[in-house]
C-alpha positions as CSV (number, residue, x, y, z in Angstrom):
1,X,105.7,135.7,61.2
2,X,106.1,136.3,65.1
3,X,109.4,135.2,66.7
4,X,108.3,134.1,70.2
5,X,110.9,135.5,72.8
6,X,110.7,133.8,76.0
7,X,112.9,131.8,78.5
8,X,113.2,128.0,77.3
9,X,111.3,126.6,79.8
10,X,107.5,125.5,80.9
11,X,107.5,129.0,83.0
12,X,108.3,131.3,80.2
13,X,106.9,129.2,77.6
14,X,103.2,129.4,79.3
15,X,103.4,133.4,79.9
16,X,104.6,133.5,75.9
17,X,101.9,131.2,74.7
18,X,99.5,133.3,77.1
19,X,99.8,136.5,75.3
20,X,99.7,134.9,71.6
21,X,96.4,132.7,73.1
22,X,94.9,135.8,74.2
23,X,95.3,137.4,70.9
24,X,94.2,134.4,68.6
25,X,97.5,134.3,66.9
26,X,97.5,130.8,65.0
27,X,100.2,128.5,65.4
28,X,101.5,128.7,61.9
29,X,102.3,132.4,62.2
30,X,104.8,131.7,65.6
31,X,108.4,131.0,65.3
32,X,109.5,129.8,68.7
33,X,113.1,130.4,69.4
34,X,115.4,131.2,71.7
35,X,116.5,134.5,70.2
36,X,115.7,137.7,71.7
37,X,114.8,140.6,69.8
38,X,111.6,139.5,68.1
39,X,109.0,141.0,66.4
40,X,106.3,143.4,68.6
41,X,103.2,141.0,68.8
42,X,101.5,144.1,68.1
43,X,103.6,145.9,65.9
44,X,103.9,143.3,63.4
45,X,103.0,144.3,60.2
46,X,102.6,141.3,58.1
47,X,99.8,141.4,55.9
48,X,98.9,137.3,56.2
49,X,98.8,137.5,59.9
50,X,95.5,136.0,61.5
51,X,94.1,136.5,64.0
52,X,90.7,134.6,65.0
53,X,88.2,135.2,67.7
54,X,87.6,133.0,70.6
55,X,84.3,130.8,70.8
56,X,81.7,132.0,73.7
57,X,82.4,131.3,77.1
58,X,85.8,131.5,79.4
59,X,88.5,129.1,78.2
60,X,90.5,126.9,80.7
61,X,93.5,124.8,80.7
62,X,92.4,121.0,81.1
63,X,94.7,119.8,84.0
64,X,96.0,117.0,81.6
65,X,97.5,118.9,79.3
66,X,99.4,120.8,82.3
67,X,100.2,117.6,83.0
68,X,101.4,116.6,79.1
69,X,103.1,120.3,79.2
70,X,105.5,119.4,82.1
71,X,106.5,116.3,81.1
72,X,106.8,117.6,77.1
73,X,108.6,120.9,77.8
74,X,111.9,118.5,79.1
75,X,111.8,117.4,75.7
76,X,115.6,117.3,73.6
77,X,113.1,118.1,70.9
78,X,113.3,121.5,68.9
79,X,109.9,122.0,68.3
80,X,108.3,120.7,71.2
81,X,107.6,124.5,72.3
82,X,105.6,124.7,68.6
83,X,103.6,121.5,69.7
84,X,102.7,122.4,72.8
85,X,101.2,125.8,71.5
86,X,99.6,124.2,68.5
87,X,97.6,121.6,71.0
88,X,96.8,124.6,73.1
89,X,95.7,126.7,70.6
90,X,93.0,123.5,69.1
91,X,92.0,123.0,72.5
92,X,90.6,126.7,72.7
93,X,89.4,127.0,68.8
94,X,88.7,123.5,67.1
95,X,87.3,120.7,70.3
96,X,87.9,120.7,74.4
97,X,88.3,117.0,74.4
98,X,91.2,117.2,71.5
99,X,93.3,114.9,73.9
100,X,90.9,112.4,73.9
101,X,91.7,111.5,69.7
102,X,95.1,109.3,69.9
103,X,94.8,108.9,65.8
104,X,95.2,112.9,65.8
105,X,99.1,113.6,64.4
106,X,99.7,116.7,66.9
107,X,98.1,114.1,69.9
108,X,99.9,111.2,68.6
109,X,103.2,113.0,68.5
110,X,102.8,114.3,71.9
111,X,101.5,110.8,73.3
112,X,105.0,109.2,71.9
113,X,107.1,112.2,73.3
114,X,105.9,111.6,76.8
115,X,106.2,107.8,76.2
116,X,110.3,108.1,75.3
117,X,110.5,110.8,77.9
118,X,108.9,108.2,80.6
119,X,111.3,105.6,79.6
120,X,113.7,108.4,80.1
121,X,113.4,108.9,83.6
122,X,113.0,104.9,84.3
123,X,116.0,104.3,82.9
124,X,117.8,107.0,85.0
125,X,116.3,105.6,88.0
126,X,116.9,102.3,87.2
127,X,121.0,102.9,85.9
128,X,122.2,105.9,88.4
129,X,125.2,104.2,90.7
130,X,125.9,106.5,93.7
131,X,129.4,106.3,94.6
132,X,130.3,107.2,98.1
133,X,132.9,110.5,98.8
134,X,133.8,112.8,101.5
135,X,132.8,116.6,101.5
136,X,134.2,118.3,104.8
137,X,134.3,115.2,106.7
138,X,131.1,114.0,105.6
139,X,129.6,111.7,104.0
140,X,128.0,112.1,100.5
141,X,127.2,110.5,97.6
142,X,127.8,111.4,93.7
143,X,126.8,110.2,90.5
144,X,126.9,111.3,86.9
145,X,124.4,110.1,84.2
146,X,123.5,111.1,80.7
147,X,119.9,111.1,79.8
148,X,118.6,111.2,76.4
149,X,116.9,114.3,77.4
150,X,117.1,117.2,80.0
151,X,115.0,115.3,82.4
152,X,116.8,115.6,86.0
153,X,114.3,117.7,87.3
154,X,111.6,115.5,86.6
155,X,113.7,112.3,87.7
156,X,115.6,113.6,91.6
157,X,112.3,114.1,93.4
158,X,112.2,110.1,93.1
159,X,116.0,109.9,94.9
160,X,114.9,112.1,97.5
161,X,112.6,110.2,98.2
162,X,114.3,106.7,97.9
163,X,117.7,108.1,100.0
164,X,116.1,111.3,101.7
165,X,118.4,110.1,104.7
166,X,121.6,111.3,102.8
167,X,123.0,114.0,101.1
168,X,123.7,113.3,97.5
169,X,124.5,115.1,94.1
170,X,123.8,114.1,90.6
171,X,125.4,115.4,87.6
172,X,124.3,115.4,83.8
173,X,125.9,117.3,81.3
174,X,122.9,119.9,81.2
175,X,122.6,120.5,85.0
176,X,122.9,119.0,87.8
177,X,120.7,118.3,90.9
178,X,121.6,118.1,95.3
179,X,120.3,117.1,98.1
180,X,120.8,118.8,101.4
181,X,117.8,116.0,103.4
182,X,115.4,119.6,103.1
183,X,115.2,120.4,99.4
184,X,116.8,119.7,95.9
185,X,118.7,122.6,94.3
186,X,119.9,122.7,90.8
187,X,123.4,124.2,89.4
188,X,125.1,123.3,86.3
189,X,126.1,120.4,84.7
190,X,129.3,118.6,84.3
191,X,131.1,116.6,81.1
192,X,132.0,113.1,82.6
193,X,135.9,113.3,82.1
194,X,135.4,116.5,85.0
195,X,133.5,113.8,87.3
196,X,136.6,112.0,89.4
197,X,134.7,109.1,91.7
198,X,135.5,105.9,93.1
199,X,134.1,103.5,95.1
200,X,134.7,100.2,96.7
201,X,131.1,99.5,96.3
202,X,131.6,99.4,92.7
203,X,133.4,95.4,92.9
204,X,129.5,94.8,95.2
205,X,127.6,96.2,91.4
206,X,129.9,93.9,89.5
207,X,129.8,91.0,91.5
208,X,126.0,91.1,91.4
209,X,125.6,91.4,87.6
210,X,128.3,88.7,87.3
211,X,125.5,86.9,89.3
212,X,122.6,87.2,87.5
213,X,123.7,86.9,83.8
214,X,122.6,84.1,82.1
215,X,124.7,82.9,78.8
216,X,122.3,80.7,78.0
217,X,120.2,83.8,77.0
218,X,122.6,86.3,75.3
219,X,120.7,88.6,73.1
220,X,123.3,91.4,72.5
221,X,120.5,93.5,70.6
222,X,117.7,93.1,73.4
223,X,120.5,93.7,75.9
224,X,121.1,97.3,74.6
225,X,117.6,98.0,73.3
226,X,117.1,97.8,77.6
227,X,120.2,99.0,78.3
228,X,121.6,101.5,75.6
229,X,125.8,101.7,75.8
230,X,125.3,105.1,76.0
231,X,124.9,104.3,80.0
232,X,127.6,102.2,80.1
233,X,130.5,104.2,81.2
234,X,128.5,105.6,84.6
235,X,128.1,101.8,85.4
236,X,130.4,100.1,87.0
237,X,129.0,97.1,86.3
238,X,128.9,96.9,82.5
239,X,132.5,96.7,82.6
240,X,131.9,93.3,83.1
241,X,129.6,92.6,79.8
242,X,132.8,92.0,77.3
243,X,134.4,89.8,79.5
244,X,130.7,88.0,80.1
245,X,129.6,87.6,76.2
246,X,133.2,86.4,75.9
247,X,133.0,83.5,77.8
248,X,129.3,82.5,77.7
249,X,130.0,79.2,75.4
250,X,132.5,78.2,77.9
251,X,130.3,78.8,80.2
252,X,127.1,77.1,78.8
253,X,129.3,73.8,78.1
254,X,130.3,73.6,82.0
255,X,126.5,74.2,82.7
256,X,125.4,71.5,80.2
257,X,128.4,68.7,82.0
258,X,126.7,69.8,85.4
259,X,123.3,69.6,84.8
260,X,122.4,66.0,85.9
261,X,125.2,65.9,88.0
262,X,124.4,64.1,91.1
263,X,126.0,62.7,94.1
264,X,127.9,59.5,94.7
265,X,127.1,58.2,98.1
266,X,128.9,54.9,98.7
267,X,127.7,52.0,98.8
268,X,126.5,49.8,101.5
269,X,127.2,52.6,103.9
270,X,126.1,53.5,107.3
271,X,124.5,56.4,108.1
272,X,127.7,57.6,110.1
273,X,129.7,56.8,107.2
274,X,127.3,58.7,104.5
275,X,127.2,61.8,106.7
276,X,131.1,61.7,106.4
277,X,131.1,61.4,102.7
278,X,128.3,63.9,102.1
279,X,130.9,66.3,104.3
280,X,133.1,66.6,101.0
281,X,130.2,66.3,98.6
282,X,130.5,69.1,95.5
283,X,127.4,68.6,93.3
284,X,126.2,71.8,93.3
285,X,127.1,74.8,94.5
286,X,125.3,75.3,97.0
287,X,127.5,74.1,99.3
288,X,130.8,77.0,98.2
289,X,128.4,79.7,100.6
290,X,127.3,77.3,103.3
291,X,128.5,77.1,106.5
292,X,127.7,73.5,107.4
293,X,126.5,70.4,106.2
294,X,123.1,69.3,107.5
295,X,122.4,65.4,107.1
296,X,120.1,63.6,108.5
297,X,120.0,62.5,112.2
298,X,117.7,59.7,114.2
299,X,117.8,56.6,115.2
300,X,118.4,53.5,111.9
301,X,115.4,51.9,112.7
302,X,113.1,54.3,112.9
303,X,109.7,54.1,111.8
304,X,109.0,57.8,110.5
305,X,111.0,59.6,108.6
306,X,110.3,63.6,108.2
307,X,112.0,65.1,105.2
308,X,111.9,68.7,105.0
309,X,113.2,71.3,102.3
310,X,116.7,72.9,103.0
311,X,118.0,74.0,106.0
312,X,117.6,77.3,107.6
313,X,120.2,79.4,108.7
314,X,120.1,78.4,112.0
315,X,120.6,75.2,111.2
316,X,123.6,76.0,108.9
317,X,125.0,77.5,112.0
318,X,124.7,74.2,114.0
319,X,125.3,71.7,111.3
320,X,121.7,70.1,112.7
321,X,118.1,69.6,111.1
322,X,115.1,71.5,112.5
323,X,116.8,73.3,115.5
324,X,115.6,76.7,114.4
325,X,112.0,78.3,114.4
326,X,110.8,76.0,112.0
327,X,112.2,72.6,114.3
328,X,110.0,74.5,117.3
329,X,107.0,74.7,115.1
330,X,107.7,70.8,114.1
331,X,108.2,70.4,118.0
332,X,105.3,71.6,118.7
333,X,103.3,69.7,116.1
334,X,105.1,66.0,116.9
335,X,104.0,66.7,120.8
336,X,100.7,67.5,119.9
337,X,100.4,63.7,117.9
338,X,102.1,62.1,120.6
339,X,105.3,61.1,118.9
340,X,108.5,61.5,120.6
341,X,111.1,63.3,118.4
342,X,114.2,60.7,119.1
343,X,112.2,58.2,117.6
344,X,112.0,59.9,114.0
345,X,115.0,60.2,112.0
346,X,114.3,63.7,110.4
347,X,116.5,65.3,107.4
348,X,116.2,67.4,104.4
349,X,116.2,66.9,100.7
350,X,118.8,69.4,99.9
351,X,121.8,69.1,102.7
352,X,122.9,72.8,102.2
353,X,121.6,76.4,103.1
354,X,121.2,78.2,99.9
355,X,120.7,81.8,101.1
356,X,121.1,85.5,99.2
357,X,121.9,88.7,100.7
358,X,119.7,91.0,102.6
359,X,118.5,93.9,100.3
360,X,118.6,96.1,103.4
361,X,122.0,95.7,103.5
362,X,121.4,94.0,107.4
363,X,123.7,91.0,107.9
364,X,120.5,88.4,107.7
365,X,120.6,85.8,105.3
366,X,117.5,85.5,103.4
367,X,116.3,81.8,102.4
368,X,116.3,81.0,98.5
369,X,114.7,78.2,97.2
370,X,116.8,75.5,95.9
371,X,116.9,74.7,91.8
372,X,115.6,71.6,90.1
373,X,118.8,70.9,89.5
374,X,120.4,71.5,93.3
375,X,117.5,69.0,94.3
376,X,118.5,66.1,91.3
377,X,122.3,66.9,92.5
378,X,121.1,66.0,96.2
379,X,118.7,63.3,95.8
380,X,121.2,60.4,96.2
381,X,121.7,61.3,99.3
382,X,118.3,61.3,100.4
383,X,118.1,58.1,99.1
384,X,120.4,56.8,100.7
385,X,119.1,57.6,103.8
386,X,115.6,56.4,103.2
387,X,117.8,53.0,101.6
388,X,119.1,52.8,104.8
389,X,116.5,53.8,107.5
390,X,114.0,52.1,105.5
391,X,111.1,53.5,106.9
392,X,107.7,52.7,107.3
393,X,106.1,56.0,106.5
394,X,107.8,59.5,105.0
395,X,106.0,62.5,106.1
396,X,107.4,65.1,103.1
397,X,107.2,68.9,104.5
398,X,106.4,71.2,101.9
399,X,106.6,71.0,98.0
400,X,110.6,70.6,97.4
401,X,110.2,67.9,99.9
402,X,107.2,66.5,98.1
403,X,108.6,66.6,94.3
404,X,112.0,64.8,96.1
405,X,110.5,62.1,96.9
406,X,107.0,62.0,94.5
407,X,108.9,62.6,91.6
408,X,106.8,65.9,90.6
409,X,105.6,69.2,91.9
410,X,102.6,68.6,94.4
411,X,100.0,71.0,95.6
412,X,100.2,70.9,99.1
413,X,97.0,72.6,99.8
414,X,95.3,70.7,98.0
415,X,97.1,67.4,98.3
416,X,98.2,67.5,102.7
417,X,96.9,64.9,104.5
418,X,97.2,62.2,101.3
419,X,99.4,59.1,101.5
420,X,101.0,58.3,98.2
421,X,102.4,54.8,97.2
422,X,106.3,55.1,95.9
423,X,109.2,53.0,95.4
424,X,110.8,54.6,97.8
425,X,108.7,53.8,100.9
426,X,105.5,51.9,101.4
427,X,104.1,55.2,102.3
428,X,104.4,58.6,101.9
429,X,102.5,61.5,103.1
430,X,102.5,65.3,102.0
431,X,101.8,68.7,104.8
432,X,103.1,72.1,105.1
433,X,106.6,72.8,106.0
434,X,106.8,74.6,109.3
435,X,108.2,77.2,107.6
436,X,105.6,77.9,105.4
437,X,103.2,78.3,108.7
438,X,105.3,80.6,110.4
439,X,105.5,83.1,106.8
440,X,101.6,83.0,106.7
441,X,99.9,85.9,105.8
442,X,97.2,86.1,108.2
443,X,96.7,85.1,112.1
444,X,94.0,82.6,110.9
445,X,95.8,81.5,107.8
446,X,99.1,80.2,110.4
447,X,96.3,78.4,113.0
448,X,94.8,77.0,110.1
449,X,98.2,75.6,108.9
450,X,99.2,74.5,111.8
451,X,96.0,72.4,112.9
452,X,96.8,70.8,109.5
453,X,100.3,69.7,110.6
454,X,99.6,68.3,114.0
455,X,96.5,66.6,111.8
456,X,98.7,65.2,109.5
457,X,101.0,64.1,112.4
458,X,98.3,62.4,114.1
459,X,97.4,60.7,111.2
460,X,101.0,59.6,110.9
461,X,100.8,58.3,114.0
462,X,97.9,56.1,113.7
463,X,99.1,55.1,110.2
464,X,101.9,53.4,112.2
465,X,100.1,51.8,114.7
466,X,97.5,50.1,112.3
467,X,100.3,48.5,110.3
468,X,102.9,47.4,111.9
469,X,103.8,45.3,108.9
470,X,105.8,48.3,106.8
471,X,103.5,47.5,103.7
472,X,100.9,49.4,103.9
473,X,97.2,48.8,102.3
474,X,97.1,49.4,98.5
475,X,93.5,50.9,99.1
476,X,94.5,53.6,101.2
477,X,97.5,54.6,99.0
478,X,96.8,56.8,95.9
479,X,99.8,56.8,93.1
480,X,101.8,59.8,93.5
């Protein structure tokens, strides 16, 4: 038996497994170990030792199993040196194309390695928190995590790439791994009670898992089959989980009570008077981040009615429908049809902006699309307006407009241009939210769009002027 005396790692390992590939020396005959002072390879005198002779030709390394060797040799796994070696050695003496046979142990064995070792390095990508310290007056971020195996080096390229605009330093208990914004160097690890960090970005990590856990779907096992506790203390946010887990039944019983919560509009009121009880309205909770309300504005008689999704943030600002990019678009459009704005009384069907954080950290509020049940809390409202106004015609912009007031999801490419008979109106007809035209993906996609709008508009129009009784023609009118 040959005891293999190299340095633990892919470098020494290859210049070892050289020599003993060179000589033939099969895999059973090689003790890999850490330990110095081995045998000679050729002084040893063991009587059993075999050695075989290469097949014809020059034998080459397939680039994949450099590949499997990189990835392999950060294995926690004591023999991973022996399996590499044994692979190897079939590859040069049994068949080229070993790698190919995923029902072979050795292959099978390596192809599950590199599968937990993959995870590996997701899950340090996906769970390292950067906390922000100073070092000389400068700014620079730390972090500690403990992988299942000795995988830094195969995991910091990816945050050098990701933050190459900082310096940063991440610390295992094997090694550790730092970013200077020209290279990644390596030093030695660290035992977490040694790493002393705090941030104030921590409460930002808590508050957004706080967010986005849902007690209506605790599964403790699936949670830390994803998430294994053994991340936990690096993560400021899984604090939290206790506390969360704890009070999901609460929490699902308050969710039950609200879900068909709706507004209560009062009766008989004008629209002055709604738009001064909708300014205390608490259906939903949309309205805890927004700014202002956003009712409905117009003249009581008017013909047309426009109902559009949510407002934007513009017009959370102003507290007025349509005054943003999306109201110049719809501008635009009503010009182009020939109707004057002040004669339309144009709202929304949800009264509130309902908006998320920008990922880049920029102060812009990004849009989010309202939930079924922020629309069922709303529609009273609505309602009341169109109870009110009682309108000839509805033009719905866009598909939470269209399921408001159709009572279902519609397809507005496929369904624009249609009037639909509802109990709500005599009429109603379906097109694109100016917003969707202006977040078109194409040049020709927007124009396209667009000519549909002031299409639809037109045909609005003219749907007016050939029935000036409000009931319109059961021929022409579809059931939504």
């Amino acid at each position: 038996m040959i005891a293999a005396d190299f340095k633990p790692d892919l470098e020494g390992w290859r210049q070892e497994a050289r020599k003993f590939l060179e000589a033939g020396i099969e895999p059973s005959k090689i003790l890999w170990s850490k330990e110095s002072g081995s045998l000679s390879l050729f002084g040893s005198t063991d009587p059993d030792m075999k050695v075989l002779s290469a097949p014809g030709g020059r034998f080459q390394v397939p680039a994949e199993f450099l590949e499997w060797a990189q990835l392999i040799s950060s294995a926690a796994d004591a023999d991973r040196w022996d399996l590499l070696y044994r692979i190897l050695f079939r590859l040069k003496y049994e068949r080229k194309d070993l790698l190919k046979f995923s029902v072979d142990p050795d292959i099978a064995r390596a192809e599950l390695l590199m599968k937990t070792l993959r995870r590996d390095i997701h899950k340090m990508h996906a769970f390292v928190r950067f906390k922000k310290t100073d070092v000389d007056g400068r700014e620079h971020y730390v972090a500690w995590h403990k992988p299942e195996h000795p995988i830094l080096k195969l995991g910091a390229p990816f945050f050098a790439r990701r933050f190459g605009d900082r310096t940063w330093s991440i610390f295992t208990p094997d090694e550790s791994a730092h970013w200077d914004l020209g290279e990644i160097k390596y030093g030695p690890g660290m035992p977490q009670h040694e790493f002393q960090a705090e941030d104030a970005f921590d409460g930002v990590w808590q508050t957004y898992y706080a967010s986005i856990f849902n007690p209506a779907r605790v599964k403790i096992k699936a949670m830390k089959a994803e998430m294994s506790p053994q991340y936990w203390s690096s993560m400021p946010e899984t604090a939290l989980i206790p506390e969360l887990v704890r009070n999901a039944p609460a929490r699902l019983q308050e969710m039950a009570k609200n879900q068909n919560r709706q507004a209560e509009p009062p009766a008989g009121a004008s629209l002055t008077e709604l738009r001064a009880a909708a300014q205390s309205c608490s259906a939903c909770p949309i309205v805890h981040r927004a700014q202002n309300l956003v009712f409905g504005e117009g003249p009581e008689s008017a013909r047309l009615m426009i109902v559009g999704e949510q407002p934007g943030d513009r017009e959370d600002q102003e507290g007025r429908p349509f005054v943003g990019p999306a109201g110049e678009v719809l501008d635009e459009c009503l010009r182009a049809a020939g109707i004057d704005r002040a004669d339309v009384y144009v709202t929304s069907a949800v009264k509130h902006f309902k908006w998320r954080e920008s990922e880049t950290g920029s102060k812009i509020r990004i849009h989010q699309k309202a939930s079924g049940s922020e629309m069922h809390a709303c529609k009273p409202w609505l309602e009341a307006e169109i109870a009110r106004v009682k309108p000839a015609l509805i033009v719905a912009l866009g598909a939470t407009a269209g399921t408001a007031l159709l009572g279902r999801l519609p397809k507005v490419k496929e369904e624009r241009g249609r009037l639909f008979e509802s109990a709500l109106a005599p009429a109603i007809l379906l097109s694109w939210h100016p917003a969707a035209i202006l977040r078109s993906f194409s040049e020709d996609e927007r124009r396209e769009r667009l000519e549909d709008l002031k299409m639809d508009l037109a045909q609005a129009q003219n749907f007016l002027s050939q029935n000036e009784n409000p009931k319109a023609p059961d021929s022409c009118l579809p059931q939504s």
